[in-house]
C-alpha positions as CSV (number, residue, x, y, z in Angstrom):
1,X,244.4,-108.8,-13.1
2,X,243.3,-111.0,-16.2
3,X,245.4,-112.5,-18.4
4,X,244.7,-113.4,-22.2
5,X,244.6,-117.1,-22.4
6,X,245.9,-116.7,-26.1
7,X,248.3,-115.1,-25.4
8,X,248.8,-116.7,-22.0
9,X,249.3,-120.3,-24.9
10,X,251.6,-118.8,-27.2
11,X,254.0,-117.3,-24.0
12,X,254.0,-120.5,-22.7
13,X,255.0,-122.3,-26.1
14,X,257.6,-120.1,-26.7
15,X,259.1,-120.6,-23.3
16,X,259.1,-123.8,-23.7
17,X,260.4,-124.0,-27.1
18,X,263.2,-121.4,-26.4
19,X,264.4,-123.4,-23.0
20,X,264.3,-126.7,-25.1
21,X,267.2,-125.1,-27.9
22,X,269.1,-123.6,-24.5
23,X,269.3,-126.8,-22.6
24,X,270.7,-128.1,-26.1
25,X,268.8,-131.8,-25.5
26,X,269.3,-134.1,-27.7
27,X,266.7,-136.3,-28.5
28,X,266.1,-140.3,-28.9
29,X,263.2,-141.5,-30.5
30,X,260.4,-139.2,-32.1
31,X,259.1,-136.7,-29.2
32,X,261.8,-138.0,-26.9
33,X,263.4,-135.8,-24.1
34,X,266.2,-136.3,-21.9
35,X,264.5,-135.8,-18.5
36,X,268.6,-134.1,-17.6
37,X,267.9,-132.1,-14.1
38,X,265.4,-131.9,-11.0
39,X,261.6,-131.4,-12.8
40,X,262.5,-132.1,-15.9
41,X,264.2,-130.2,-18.7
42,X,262.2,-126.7,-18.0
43,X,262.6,-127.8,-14.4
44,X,258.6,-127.6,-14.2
45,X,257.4,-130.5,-14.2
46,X,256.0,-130.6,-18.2
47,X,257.1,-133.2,-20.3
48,X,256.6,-132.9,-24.2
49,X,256.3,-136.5,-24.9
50,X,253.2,-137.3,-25.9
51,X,251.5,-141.4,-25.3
52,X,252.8,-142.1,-22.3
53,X,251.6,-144.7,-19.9
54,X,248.3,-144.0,-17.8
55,X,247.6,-147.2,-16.2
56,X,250.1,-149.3,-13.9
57,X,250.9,-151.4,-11.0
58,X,254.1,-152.9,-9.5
59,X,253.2,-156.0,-11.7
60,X,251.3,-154.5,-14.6
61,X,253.2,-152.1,-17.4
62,X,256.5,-152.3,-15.8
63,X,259.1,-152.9,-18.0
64,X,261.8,-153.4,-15.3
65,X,262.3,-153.1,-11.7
66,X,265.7,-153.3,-9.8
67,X,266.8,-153.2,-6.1
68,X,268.3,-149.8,-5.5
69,X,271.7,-149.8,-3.1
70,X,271.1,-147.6,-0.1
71,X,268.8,-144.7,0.6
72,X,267.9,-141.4,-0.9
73,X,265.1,-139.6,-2.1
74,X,266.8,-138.1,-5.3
75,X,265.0,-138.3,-8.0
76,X,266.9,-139.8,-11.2
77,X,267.4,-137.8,-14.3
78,X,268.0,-139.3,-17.8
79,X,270.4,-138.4,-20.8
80,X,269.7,-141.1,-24.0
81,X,270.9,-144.3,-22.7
82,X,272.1,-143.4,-18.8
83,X,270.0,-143.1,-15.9
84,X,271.8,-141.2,-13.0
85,X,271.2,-141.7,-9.5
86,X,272.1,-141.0,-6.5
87,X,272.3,-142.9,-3.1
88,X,274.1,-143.2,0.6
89,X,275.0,-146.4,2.3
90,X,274.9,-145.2,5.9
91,X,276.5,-148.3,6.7
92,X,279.8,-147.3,5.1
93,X,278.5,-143.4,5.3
94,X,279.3,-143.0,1.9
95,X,277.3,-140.9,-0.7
96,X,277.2,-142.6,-4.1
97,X,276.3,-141.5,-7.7
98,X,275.1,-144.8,-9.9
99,X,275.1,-144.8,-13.8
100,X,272.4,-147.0,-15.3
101,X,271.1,-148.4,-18.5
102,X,268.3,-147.3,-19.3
103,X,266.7,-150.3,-20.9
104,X,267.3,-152.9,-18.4
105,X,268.3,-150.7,-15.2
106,X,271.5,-152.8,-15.3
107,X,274.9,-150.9,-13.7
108,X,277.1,-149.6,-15.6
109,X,278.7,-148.3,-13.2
110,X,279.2,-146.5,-9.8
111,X,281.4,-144.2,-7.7
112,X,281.5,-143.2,-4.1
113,X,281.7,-139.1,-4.6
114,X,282.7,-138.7,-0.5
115,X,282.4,-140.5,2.7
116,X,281.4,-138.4,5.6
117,X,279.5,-138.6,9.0
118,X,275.8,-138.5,8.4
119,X,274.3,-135.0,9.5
120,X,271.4,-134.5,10.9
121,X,268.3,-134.6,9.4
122,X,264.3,-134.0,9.3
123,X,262.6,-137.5,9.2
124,X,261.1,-137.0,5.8
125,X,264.3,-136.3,4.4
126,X,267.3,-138.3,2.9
127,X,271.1,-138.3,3.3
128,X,270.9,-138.3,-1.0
129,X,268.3,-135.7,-1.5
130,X,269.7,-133.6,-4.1
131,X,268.7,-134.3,-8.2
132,X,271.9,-134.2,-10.2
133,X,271.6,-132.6,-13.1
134,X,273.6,-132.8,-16.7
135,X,274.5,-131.5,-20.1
136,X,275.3,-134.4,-21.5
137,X,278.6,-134.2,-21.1
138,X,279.2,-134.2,-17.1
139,X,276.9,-134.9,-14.4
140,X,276.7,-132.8,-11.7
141,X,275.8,-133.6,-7.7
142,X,275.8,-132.3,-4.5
143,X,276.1,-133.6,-1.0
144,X,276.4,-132.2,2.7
145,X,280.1,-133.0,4.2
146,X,279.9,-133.4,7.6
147,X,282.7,-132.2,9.9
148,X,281.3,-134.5,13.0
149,X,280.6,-131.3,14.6
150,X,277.3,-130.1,16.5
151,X,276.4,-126.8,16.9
152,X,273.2,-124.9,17.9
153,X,270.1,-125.1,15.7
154,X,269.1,-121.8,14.6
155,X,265.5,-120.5,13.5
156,X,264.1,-123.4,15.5
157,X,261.2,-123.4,18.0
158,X,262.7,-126.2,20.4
159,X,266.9,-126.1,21.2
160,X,268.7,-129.1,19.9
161,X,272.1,-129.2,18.5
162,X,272.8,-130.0,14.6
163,X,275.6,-130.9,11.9
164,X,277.4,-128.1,10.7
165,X,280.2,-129.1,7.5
166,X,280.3,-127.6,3.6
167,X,278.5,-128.1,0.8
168,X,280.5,-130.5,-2.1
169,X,279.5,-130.2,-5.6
170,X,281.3,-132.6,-7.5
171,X,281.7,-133.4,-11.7
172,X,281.7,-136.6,-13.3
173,X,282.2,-137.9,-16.8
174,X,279.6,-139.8,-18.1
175,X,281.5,-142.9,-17.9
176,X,282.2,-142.0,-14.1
177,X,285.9,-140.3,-14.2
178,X,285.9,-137.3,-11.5
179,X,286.1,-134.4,-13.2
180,X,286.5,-131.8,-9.8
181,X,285.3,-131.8,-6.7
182,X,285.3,-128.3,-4.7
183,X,283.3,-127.0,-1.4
184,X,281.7,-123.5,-2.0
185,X,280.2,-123.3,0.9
186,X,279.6,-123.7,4.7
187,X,276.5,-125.2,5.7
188,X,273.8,-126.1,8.7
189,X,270.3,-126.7,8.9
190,X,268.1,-128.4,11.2
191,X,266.5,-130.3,8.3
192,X,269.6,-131.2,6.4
193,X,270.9,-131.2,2.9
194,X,269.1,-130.4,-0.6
195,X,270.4,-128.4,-3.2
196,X,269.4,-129.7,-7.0
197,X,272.1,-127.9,-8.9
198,X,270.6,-125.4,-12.0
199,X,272.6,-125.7,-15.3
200,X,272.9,-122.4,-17.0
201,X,275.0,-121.6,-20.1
202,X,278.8,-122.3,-18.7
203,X,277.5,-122.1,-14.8
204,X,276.1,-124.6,-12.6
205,X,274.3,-122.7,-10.0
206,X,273.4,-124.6,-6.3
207,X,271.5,-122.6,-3.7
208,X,273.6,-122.6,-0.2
209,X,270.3,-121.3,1.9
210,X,270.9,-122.3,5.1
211,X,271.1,-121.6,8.9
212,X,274.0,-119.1,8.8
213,X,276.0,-117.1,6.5
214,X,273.6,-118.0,3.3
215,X,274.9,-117.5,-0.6
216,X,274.2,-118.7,-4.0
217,X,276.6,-119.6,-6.0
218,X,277.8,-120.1,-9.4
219,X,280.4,-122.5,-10.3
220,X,281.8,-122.7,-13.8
221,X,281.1,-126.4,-15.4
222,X,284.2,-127.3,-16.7
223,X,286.4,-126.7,-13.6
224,X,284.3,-126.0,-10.5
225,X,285.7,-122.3,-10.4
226,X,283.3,-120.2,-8.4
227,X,282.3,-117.8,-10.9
228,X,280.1,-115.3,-8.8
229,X,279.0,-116.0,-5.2
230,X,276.1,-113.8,-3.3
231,X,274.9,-113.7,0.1
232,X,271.6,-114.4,1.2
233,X,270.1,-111.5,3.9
234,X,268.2,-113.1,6.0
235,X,270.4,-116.4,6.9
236,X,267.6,-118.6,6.8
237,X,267.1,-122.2,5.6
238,X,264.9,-123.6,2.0
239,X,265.5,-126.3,-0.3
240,X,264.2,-124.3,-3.4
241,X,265.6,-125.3,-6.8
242,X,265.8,-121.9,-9.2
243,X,264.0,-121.7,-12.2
244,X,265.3,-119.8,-14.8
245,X,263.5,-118.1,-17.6
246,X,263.4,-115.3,-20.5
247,X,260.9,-112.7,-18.9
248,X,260.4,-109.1,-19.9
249,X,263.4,-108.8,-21.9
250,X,265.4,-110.3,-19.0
251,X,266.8,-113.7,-18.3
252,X,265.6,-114.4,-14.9
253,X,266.5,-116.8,-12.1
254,X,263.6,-116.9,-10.1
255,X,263.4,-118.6,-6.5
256,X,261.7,-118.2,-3.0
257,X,263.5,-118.3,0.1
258,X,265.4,-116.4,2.6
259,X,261.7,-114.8,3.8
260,X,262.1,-113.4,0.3
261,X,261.1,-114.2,-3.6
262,X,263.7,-113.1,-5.6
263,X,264.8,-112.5,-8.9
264,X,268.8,-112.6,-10.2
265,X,270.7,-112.1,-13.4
266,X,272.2,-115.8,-13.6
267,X,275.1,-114.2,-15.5
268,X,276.2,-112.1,-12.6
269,X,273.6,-112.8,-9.6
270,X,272.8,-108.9,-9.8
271,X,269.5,-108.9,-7.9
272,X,266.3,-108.0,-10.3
273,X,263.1,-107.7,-7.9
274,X,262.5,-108.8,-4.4
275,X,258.9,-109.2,-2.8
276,X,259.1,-109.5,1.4
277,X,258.0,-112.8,2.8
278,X,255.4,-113.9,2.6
279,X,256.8,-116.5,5.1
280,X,260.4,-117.5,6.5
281,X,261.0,-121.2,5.5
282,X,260.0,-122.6,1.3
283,X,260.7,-126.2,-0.3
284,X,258.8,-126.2,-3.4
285,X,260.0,-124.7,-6.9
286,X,258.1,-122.1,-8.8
287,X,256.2,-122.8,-12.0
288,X,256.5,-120.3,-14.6
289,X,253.6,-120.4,-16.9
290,X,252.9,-117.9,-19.8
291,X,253.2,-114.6,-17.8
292,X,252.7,-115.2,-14.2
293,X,255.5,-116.7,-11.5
294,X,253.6,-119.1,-9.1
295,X,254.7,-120.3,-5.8
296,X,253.5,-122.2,-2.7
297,X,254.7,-122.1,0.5
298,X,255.8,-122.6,3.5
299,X,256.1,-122.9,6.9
300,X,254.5,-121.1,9.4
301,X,251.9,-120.0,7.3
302,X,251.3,-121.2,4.0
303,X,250.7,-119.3,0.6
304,X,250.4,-119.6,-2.9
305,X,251.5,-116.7,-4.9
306,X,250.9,-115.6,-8.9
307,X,253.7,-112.9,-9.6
308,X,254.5,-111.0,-12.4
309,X,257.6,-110.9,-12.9
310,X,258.1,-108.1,-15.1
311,X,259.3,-105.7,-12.0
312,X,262.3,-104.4,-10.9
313,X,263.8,-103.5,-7.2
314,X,260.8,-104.2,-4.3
315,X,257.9,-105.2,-5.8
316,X,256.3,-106.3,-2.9
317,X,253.2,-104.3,-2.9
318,X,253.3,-104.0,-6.2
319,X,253.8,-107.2,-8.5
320,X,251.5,-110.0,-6.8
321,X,248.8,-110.8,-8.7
322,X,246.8,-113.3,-6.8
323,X,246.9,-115.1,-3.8
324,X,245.4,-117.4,-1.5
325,X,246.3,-119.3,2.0
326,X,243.9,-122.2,1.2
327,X,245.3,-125.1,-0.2
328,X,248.7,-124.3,-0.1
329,X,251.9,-126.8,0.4
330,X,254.8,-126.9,1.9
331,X,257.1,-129.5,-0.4
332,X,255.4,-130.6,-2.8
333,X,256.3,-128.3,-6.0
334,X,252.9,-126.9,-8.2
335,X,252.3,-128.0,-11.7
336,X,251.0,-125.6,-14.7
337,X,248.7,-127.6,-17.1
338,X,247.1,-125.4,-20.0
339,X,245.0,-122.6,-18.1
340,X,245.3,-124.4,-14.7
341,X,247.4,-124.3,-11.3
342,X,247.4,-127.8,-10.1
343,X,248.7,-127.7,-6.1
344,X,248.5,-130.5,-3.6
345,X,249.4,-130.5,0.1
346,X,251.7,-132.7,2.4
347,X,248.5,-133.6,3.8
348,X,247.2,-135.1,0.5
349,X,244.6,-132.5,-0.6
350,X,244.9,-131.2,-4.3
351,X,243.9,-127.9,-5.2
352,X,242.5,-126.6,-8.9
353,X,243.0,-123.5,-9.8
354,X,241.9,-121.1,-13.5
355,X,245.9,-120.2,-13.4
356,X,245.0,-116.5,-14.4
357,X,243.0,-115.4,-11.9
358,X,243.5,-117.7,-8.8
359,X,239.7,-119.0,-9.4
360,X,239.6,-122.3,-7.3
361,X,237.7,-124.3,-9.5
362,X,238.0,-127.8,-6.4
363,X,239.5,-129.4,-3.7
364,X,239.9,-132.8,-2.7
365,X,241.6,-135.1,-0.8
366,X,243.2,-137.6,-3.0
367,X,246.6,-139.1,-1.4
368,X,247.6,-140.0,1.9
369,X,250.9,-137.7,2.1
370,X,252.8,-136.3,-0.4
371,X,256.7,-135.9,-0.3
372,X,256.9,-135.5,-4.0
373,X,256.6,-133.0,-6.9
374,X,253.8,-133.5,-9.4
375,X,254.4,-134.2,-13.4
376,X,252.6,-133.6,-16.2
377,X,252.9,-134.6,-19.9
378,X,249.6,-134.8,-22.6
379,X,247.8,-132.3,-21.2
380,X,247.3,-135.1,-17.5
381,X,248.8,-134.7,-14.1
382,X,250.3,-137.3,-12.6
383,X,250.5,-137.1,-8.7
384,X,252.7,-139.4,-6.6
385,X,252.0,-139.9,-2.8
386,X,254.0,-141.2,0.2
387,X,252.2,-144.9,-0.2
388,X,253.3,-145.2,-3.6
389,X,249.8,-144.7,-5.4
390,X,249.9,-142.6,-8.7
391,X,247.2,-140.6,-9.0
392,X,246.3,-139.7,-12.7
393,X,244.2,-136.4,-12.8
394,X,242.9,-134.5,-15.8
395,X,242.6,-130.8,-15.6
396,X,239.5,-129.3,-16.1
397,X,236.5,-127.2,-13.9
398,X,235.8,-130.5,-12.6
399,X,237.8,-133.2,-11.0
400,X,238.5,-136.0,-13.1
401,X,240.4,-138.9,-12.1
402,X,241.8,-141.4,-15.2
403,X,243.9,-143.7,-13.3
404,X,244.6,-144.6,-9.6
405,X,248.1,-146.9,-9.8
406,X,249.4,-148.6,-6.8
407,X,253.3,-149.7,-6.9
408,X,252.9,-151.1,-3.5
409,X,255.9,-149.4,-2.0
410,X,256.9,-146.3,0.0
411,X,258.1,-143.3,-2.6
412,X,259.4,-140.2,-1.5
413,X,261.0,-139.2,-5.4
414,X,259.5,-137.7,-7.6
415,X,259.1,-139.4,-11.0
416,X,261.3,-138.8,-14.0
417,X,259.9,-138.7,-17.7
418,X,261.6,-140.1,-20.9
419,X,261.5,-142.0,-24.2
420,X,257.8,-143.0,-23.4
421,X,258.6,-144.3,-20.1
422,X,258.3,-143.5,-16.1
423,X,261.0,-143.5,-13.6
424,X,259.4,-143.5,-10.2
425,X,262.4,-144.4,-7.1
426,X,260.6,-146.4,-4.4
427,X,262.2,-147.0,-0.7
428,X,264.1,-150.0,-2.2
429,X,263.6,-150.4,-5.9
430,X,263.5,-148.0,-9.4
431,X,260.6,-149.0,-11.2
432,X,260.7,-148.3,-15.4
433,X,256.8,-147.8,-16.3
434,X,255.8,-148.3,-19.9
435,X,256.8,-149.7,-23.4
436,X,259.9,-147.8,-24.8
437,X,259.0,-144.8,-26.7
């Protein structure tokens, strides 16, 4: 199936211009955008700032640079003057949102949201893994509470025993006053805790896949009120952030996981379309680009799927457009730029795709790992390994590298995009890349 690459532009615009008006940003300086959730404020990956910094090392375009408290690999998220982040001592075991300025990374403030035994984890993850998000009026987190209990891992090759505890979502004023605090949800996984919370209309939606009695659910954003609350069939862990999107006269929630892609009413969570598999465990977050869903997956066998989305009840055999099992990863989200599928692997090989028909156009090895989700903002791709390097890549039949920037330190967040500038969270610092926009 071909798509119309007009048309394929004009969707894509409009999407983008429609989501803009119903996140209700509000802007700073010419083309600014409040970077307010996990990818971004599409939660894509595509920033429409234009002039943004190409070139940079930890001593060259950095306009600041401050020691971070703790550990995490959150990414932070931006609204006008604040930078929110979040962070665990595991010394005191406590789980921290921090309120910054943005122009000189100073504190404005900080608050312990809960303190709580530290679960157990996969290596390459973080006891402060989940992006807040906010509407510029609370921001949102959300942490695992553990109860210092172990129980059996589930959905695991090897026996071991692993945390079990709740989920805690937790609103704060933007001058850090707790707002609520509630627990939705039970919760264990072999790999730990991430759930980026999704701001939709009055709801705040979190996804509660895990080892065990699985649900989404959808909390109303001035109390914490569970609104609507769904289980998930096949009990299974992911770390998949929903996107959500006007398709087909519909607004979608779109999301992988469960051995399942799905597709909900975010209103209700009234299930739109399901497609089977294609495998049991999914990290990254779907792109949505002009008419086609895409997705990359997973573990134990790795795909990347183009769906259209336009379907209703199983669409399994029905709604896939393309797909391949070359060149797929497992974490690292995909990133849409103009006609092309940009998807790297953990293993540090990037993929090129003509979006439309799954065409690979190349493939090369280009980072040494990659933990983190890619960006993209004046029509470039910026790719962040494990070792800190910044690979700048323009899209096109052939590769084209612009820019190879080093930071010199370990980075497993993925960078944040606003006013002009880069926010990219290393092991031990946050690094603000570029002249003020």
């Amino acid at each position: 199936m071909c798509v119309d690459f007009t048309r394929w532009h004009y969707l894509a615009c409009q999407t983008a211009v429609t989501t803009i008006v119903f996140l209700s940003l509000v802007p700073g300086p010419l083309g600014a955008e409040n970077w307010n959730a996990w990818r971004g404020p599409r939660g894509d990956g595509i920033s429409m700032e234009t002039g943004l910094p190409q070139r940079w090392s930890d001593q060259e375009n950095v306009a600041w640079k401050i020691s971070v408290p703790g550990t995490g690999h959150a990414s932070p998220i931006v609204w006008d003057d604040r930078i929110f982040l979040v962070t665990c001592n595991e010394q005191q075991q406590e789980r921290i949102l921090l309120c910054l300025d943005r122009h000189s990374g100073k504190t404005n403030w900080q608050q312990v949201v809960l303190r709580a035994t530290l679960e157990t984890k996969h290596p390459l993850n973080s006891y402060a893994s989940s992006t807040p998000a906010t509407d510029g009026k609370f921001v949102y987190v959300s942490f695992l509470e553990a109860d210092g209990d172990l129980v059996p891992a589930l959905n695991v090759g090897t026996e071991r025993m692993v945390s079990s505890g709740k989920m805690v979502v937790a609103a704060y004023d933007l001058d850090g006053r707790q707002q609520w605090l509630v627990r939705p949800g039970n919760f264990a996984s072999v790999h730990g805790f991430c759930s980026c919370p999704v701001i939709y209309k009055n709801l705040l939606i979190v996804n509660g896949d895990h080892d065990g009695d699985s649900y989404i659910v959808a909390l109303e954003r001035s109390t914490g009120r569970t609104i609507w609350k769904i289980p998930r069939e096949h009990k299974t862990r992911s770390f998949v952030t929903p996107i959500i999107r006007e398709v087909g006269g519909r607004t979608q929630m779109m999301m992988s996981g469960s051995l399942s892609v799905t597709s909900y009413e975010p209103k209700t969570g009234k299930l739109l379309w399901f497609i089977d598999g294609p495998t049991e465990q999914f990290v990254a977050s779907p792109v949505y680009a002009g008419e086609l869903l895409f997705l990359t997956a997973g573990f134990p066998e790795h795909h990347i799927l183009a769906i259209d989305p336009t379907g209703s009840g199983d669409v399994t055999d029905s709604r896939i457009v393309w797909r391949t099992t070359k060149g797929a990863g497992y974490v690292p989200s995909p990133i849409a730029v103009d006609k092309f599928l940009l998807v790297a692997t953990d293993e540090g090989v990037i993929s090129c795709f003509v979006a439309a028909t799954g065409q690979r156009l190349w493939r090369k090895r280009i980072g040494e790992h990659y933990s983190t989700s890619a960006v993209t903002a004046g029509g470039l791709a910026y790719f962040l390994a494990d070792d800190g390097v910044t690979t700048v890549i323009k899209p096109d039949h052939e590769l084209e590298i612009v820019a190879r920037n080093a930071l010199n330190e370990r980075c497993y967040s993925s960078p944040a995009i606003s006013h002009g500038q880069f926010l990219i969270r290393g092991e031990k610092h946050l690094y603000c890349i570029g002249k003020e926009g």
